[in-house]
C-alpha positions in Angstrom: -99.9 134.2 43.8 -97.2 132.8 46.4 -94.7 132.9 43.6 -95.5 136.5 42.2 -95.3 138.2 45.9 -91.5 136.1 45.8 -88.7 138.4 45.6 -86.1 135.2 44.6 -82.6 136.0 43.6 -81.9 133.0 41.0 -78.5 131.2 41.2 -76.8 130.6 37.8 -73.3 130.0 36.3 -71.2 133.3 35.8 -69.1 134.2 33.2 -65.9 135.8 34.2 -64.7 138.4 32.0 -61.2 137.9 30.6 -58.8 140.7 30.9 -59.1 141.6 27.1 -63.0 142.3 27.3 -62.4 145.5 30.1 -61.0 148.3 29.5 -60.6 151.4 31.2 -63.1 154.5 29.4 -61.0 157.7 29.4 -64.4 159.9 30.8 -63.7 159.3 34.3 -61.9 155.5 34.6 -65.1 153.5 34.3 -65.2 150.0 33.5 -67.1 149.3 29.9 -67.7 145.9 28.7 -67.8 145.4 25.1 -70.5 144.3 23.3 -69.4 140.7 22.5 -68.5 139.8 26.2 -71.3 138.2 28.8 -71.7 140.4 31.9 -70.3 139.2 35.2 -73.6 138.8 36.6 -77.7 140.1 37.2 -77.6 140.9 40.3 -79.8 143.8 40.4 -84.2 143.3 39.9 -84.8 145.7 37.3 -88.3 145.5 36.3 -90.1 147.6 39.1 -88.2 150.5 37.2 -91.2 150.0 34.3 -93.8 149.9 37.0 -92.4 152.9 39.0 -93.1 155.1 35.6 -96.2 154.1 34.8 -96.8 154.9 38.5 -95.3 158.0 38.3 -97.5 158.7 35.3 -100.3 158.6 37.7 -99.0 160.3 40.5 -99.0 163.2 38.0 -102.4 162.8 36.8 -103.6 163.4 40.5 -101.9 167.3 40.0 -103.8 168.0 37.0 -105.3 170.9 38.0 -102.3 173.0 38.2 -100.1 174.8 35.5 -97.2 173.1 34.1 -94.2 173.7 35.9 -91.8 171.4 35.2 -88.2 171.7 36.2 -85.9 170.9 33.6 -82.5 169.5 34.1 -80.1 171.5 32.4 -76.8 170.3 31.5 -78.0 166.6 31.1 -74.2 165.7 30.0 -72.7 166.6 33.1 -75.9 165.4 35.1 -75.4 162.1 33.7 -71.8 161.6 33.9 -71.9 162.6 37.9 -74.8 160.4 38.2 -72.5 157.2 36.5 -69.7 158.6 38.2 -71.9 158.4 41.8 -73.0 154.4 40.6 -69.1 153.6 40.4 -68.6 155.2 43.4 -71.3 153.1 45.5 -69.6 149.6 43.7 -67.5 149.9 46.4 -69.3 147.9 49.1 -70.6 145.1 50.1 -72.8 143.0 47.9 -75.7 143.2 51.0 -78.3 142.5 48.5 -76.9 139.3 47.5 -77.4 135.6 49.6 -73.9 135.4 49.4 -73.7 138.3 51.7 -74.6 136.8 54.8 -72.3 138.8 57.5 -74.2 141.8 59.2 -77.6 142.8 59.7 -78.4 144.2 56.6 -81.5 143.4 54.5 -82.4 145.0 51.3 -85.5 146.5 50.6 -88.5 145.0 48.7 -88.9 146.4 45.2 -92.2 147.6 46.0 -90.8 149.5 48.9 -88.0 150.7 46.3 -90.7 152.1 44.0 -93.0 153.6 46.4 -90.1 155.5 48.1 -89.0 157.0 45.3 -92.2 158.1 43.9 -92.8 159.2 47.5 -90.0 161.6 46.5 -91.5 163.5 43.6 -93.5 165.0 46.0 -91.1 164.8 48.9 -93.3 164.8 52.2 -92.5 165.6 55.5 -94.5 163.5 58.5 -94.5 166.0 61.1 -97.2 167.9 60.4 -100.5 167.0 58.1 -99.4 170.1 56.1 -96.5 168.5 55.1 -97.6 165.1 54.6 -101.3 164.5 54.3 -101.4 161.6 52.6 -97.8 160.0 54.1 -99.3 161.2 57.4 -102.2 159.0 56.9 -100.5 156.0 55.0 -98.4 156.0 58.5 -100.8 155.5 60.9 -102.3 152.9 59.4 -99.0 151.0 58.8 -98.1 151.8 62.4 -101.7 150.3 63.5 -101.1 147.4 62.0 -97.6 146.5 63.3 -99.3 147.2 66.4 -102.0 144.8 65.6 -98.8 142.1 65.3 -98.4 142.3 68.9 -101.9 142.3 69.9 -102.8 145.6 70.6 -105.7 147.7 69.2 -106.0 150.6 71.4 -102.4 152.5 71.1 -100.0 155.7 70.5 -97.2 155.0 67.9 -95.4 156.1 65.3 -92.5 155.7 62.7 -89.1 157.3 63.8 -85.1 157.2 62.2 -84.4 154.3 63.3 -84.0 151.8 66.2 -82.0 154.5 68.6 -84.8 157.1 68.4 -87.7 154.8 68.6 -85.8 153.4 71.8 -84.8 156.9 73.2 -88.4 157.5 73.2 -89.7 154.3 75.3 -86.9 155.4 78.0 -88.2 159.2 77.9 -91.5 158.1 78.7 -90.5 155.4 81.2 -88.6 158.4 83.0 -91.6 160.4 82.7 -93.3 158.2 84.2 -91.2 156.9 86.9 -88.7 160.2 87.1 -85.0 159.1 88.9 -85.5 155.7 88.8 -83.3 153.3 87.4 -83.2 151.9 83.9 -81.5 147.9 83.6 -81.3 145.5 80.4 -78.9 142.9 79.6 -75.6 142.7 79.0 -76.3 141.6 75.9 -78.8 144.1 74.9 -77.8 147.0 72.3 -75.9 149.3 73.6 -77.9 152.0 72.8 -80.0 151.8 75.7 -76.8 152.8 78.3 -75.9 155.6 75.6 -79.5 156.7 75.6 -79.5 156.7 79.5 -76.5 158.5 79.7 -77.9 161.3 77.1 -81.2 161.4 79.0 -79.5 161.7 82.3 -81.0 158.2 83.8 -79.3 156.0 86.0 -78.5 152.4 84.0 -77.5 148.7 85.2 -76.6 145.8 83.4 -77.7 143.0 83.9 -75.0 139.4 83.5 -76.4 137.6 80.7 -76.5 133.1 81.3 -74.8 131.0 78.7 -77.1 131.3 76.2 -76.7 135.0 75.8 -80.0 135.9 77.5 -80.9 137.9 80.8 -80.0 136.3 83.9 -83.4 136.2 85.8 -81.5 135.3 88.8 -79.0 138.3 88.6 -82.4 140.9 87.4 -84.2 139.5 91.1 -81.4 140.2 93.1 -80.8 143.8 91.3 -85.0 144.4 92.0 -85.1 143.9 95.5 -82.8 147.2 95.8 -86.4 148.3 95.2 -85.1 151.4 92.6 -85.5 149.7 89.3 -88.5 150.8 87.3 -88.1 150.0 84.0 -86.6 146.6 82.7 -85.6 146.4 79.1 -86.4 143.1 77.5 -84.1 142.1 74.3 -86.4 139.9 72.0 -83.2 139.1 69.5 -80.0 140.5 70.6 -77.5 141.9 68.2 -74.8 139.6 68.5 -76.6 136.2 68.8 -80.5 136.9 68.5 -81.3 135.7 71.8 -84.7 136.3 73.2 -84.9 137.4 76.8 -87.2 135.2 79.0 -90.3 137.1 78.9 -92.3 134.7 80.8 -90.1 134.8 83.9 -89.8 138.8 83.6 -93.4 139.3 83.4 -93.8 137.2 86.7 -91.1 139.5 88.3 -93.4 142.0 87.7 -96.1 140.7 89.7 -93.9 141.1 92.8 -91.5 144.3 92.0 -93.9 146.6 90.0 -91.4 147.6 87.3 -92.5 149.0 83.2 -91.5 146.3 80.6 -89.9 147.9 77.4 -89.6 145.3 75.1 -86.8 146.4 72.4 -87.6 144.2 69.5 -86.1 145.8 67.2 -84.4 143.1 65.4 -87.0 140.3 66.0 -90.2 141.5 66.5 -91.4 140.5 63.5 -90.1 136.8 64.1 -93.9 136.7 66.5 -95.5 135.5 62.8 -93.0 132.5 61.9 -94.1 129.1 62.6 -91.3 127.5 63.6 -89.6 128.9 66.7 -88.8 126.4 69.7 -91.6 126.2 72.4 -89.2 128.7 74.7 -88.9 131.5 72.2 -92.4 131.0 71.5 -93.3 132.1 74.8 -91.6 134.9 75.2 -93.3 136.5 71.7 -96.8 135.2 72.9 -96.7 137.3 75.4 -95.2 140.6 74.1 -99.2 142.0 74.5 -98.2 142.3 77.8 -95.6 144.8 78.0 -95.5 148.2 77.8 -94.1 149.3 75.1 -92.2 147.5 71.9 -89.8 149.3 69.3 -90.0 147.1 66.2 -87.3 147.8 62.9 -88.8 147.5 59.9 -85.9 148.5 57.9 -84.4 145.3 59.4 -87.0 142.1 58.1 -89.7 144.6 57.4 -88.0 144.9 54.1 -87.5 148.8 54.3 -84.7 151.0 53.3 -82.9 152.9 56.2 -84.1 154.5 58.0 -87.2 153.1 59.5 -87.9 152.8 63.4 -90.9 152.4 65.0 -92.2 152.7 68.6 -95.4 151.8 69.8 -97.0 152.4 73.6 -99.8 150.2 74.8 -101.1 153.0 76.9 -102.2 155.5 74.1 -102.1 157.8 77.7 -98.5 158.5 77.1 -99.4 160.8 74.5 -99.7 163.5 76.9 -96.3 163.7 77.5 -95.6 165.4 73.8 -98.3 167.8 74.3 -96.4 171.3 73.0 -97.5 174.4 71.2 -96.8 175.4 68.2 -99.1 177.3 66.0 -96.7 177.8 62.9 -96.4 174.2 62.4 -100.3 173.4 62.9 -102.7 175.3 61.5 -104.8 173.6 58.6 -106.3 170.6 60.5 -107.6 169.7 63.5 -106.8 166.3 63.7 -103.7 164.6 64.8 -100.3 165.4 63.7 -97.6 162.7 64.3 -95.5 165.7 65.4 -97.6 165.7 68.2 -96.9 162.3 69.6 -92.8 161.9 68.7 -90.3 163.9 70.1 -88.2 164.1 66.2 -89.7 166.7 63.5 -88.8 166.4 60.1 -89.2 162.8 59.0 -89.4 161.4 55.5 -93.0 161.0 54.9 -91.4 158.7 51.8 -90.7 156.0 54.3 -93.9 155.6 55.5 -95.2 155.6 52.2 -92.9 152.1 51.6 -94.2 150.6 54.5 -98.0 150.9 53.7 -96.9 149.7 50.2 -94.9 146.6 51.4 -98.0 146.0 54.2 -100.3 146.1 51.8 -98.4 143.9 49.3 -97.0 141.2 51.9 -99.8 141.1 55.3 -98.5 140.9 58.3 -100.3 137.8 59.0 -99.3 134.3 60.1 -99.1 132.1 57.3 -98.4 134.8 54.5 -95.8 135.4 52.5 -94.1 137.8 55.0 -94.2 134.9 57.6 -92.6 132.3 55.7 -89.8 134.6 54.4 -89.1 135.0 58.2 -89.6 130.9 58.8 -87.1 130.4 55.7 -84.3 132.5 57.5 -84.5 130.7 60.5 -84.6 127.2 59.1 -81.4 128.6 56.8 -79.6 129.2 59.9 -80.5 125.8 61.9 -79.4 124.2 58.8 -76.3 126.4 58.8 -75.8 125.4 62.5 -76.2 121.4 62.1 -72.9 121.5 59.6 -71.1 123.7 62.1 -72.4 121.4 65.1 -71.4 117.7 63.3 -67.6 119.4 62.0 -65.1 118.5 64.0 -63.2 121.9 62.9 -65.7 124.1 64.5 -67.4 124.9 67.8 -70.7 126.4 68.1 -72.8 128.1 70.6 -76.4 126.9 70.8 -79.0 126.5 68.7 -80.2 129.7 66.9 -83.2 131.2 68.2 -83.8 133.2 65.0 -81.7 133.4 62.0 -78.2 134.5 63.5 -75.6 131.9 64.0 -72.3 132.2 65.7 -69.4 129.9 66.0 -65.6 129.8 66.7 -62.6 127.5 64.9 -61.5 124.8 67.2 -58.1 126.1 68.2 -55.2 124.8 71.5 -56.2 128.1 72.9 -59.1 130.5 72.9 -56.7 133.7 71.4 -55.9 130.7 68.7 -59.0 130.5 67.7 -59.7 134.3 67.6 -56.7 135.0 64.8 -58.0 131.8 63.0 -61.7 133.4 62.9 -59.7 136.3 61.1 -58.3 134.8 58.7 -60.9 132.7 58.1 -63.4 135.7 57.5 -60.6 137.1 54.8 -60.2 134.1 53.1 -64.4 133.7 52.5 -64.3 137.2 51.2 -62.3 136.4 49.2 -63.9 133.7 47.3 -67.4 136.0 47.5 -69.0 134.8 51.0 -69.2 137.8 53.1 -69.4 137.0 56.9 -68.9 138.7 59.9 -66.6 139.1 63.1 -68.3 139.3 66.4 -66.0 138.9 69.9 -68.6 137.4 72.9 -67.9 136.0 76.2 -66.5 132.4 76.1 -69.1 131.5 78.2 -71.1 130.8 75.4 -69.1 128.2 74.1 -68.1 124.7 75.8 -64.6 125.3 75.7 -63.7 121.8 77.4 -65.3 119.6 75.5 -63.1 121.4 72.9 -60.1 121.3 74.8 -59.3 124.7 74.5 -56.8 127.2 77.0 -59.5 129.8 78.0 -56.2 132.5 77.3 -58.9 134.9 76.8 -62.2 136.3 78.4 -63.7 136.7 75.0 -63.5 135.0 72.1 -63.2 136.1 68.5 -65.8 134.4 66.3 -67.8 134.6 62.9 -71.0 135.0 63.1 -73.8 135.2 60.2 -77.2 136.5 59.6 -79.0 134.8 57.2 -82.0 137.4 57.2 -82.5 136.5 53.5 -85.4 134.0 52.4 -83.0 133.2 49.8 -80.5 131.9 51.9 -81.9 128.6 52.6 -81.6 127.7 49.0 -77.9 128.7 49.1 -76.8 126.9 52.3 -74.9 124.8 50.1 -72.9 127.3 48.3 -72.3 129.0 52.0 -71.4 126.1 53.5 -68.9 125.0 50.0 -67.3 128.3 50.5 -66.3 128.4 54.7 -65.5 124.9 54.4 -62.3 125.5 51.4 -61.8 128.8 52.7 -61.6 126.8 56.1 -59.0 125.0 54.3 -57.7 127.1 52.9 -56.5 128.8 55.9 -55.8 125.6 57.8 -53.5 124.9 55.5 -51.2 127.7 55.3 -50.9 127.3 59.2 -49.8 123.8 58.9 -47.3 125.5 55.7 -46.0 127.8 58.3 -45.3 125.5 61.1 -43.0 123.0 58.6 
């Protein structure tokens, strides 16, 4: 069973095509490969697309009752050459769905969430009110109850939302609600989001200095408390940039003494509470995320979603009352709870509830499934990752990884050195097919000394990778093959230039 739920990308020897094998179509400049020539590559999973029409078949059956009505595309020559024309158009990114992609936080979506999306989209629903989305409506809150069973909590208010921004704008709205004109703090490191979202809602922000490790300085957050106007504290469980975890453990005592609301903006690893092999530290801190107020959780990040897919959950399902509005042309078929009623956005795609419950009810959200080791694979990828950096004398690194993003820096004479060499560096891997990523952090989070390098700089310009991908534990060798000639590479056209 473990190895049907799998999604594996398989690794194999590609063919290049020769020059002679391509040529240019004259409808539109797309590339055909002749029948005789080996593709590049399979890349793309493929065999959902049966299931999805047999699925689709059924969907149908449900609507038997009514008259046939079927549109009909009309002009299907033009429809499919704007269509092809559209699938050469989107060649032009990134390969994110590939291991070899291993740069920003992108993640693509289960095939199961693939499917149920789209056949969520023959009947297109709308999640604001249950007259627009019965079903999706009710496939939402039960998704929503069980991320919310994740974190411990049964009794709750929550819903799905755009995306991380709105699912956060939403915990601060409430917090102001609640505490109205007090002031708002979260790390330095935290998303910037949460000072935007201040600034939009009119609340007064602070950041808070962040220790060498990327995480909040519990030191700095006292000192900012006993002002005695701070009300709600924002609590990073995986930061952006590094995926450090605020200490949770050490906040929640805080808030013995200070009396302060706990937002807890997990939106990158708040499904990291189900992996088994976090440090003792990290541990902590997602042990006790039951105790906090409220948590916004990204399932379009590792829950394996398409964008977009927030989610924000209250522990208090009290808060509710705070979205109380009237609006009789939107309600008026049931008497039961719309989500319109509990979020402050309207229109949301019902389809994207519909993927969740799919992928929730294919993968658990249970410790020891499926889900949970995908997560345990990413991390272990990235400790793995950061041993090679760690025992190369070429590189410097910052510590270990507390969940599956790595950062680190070329050992340079000075620290604007080593910026211009991450460049070129991340150029060179791109071009040999390893996708990274460019991140610029304080140099306090590297040892610069034991490195022997001018701190020219405040900041340092680094690569940084997420290896988000279960698959990318099997490819750490290929990863680590490409930085180090690409590496190389680069070193060696510096050494070139200087004679």
């Amino acid at each position: 069973m473990e190895e049907e739920n799998r999604l594996t990308i398989k690794k194999s020897g590609n063919k290049k095509i020769g020059k002679s094998e391509v040529e240019k179509s004259k409808n539109g400049g797309r590339k055909n490969i002749r029948k005789n020539s080996v593709p590049v590559s399979h890349v793309f999973e493929k065999d959902s697309l049966a299931v999805f029409r047999s699925a689709l078949d059924e969907l149908e059956k449900g609507f038997f009752k009514l008259p046939s009505a079927t549109t009909s595309i009309k002009n299907k020559g033009e429809f499919e050459k704007t269509i092809l024309k559209v699938a050469e158009r989107l060649a032009d990114n990134y390969p994110y769905f590939h291991p070899l992609y291993a740069g920003q936080m992108l993640k693509p979506p289960h095939p199961i969430a693939r499917v149920a999306y789209m056949l969520a989209m023959w009947i297109n629903p709308n999640n604001h009110a249950l007259d627009g989305g019965r079903a999706s409506s009710a496939m939402e809150k039960e998704a929503v109850a069980e991320i919310a069973k994740m974190f411990g909590w049964e009794g709750h208010v929550g819903h799905l939302t755009g995306g991380g921004t709105m699912a956060n704008l939403e915990a601060l709205w409430i917090a102001d609600q609640l505490n109205p004109g007090k002031k708002v703090v979260a790390s330095e490191q935290a998303h910037y989001t949460h000072s935007r979202i201040s600034n939009t809602l009119g609340l007064k922000f602070e950041s808070i200095p962040c220790d060498t490790e990327g995480r909040m300085d519990i030191k700095s957050l006292k000192n900012i408390l006993e002002d005695g106007d701070v009300k709600t504290v924002v609590v990073t469980i995986g930061t952006t940039a590094t995926g450090a975890v605020d200490p949770l453990s050490q906040i929640l005592e805080l808030r013995e003494r200070y009396d302060f609301r706990i937002h807890a903006d997990a939106a990158y690893g708040g499904y990291f509470i189900l992996a088994d092999n976090l440090s003792r530290e990290t541990r902590e801190s997602f042990d006790r995320l039951s105790e906090v107020d409220s948590i916004v959780v990204d399932p379009h990040k590792h829950g394996l979603q398409p964008y977009g897919c927030g989610c924000v959950i209250f522990r208090d399902p009290a808060v509710a009352r705070f979205y109380k509005h009237d609006s009789p042309y939107t309600y008026f078929t049931s008497t039961e709870l719309h989500l319109g009623e509990i979020s402050l956005e309207c229109s949301r795609a019902g389809a994207s509830a519909v993927a969740l419950w799919a992928t929730q009810e294919f993968l658990p959200l249970i410790s020891g499934g499926e889900f949970a080791k995908s997560l345990g694979a990413g991390r272990e990828a990235a400790l793995e990752l950061h041993r090679r950096l760690e025992a190369d004398h070429r590189f410097l690194t910052t510590s270990r990884p507390e969940l599956d993003i790595i950062v680190w820096a070329p050992k340079a004479e000075a620290v604007s050195k080593a910026s211009e060499r991450s460049k070129n560096i991340f150029k060179e891997a791109a071009k040999r097919n390893l996708h990274l990523a460019l991140a610029e952090l304080p140099t306090k989070f590297f040892d610069l000394s034991s490195a022997g390098m001018e701190p020219d700089r405040e900041s340092i310009g680094c690569l940084r990778s997420v290896l988000m991908k279960p698959e990318h534990l099997a490819w750490i060798d290929d990863i680590w093959r490409i930085l180090d000639e690409a590496t190389n590479a680069i070193l060696n056209d510096e050494r070139k230039i200087q004679g």
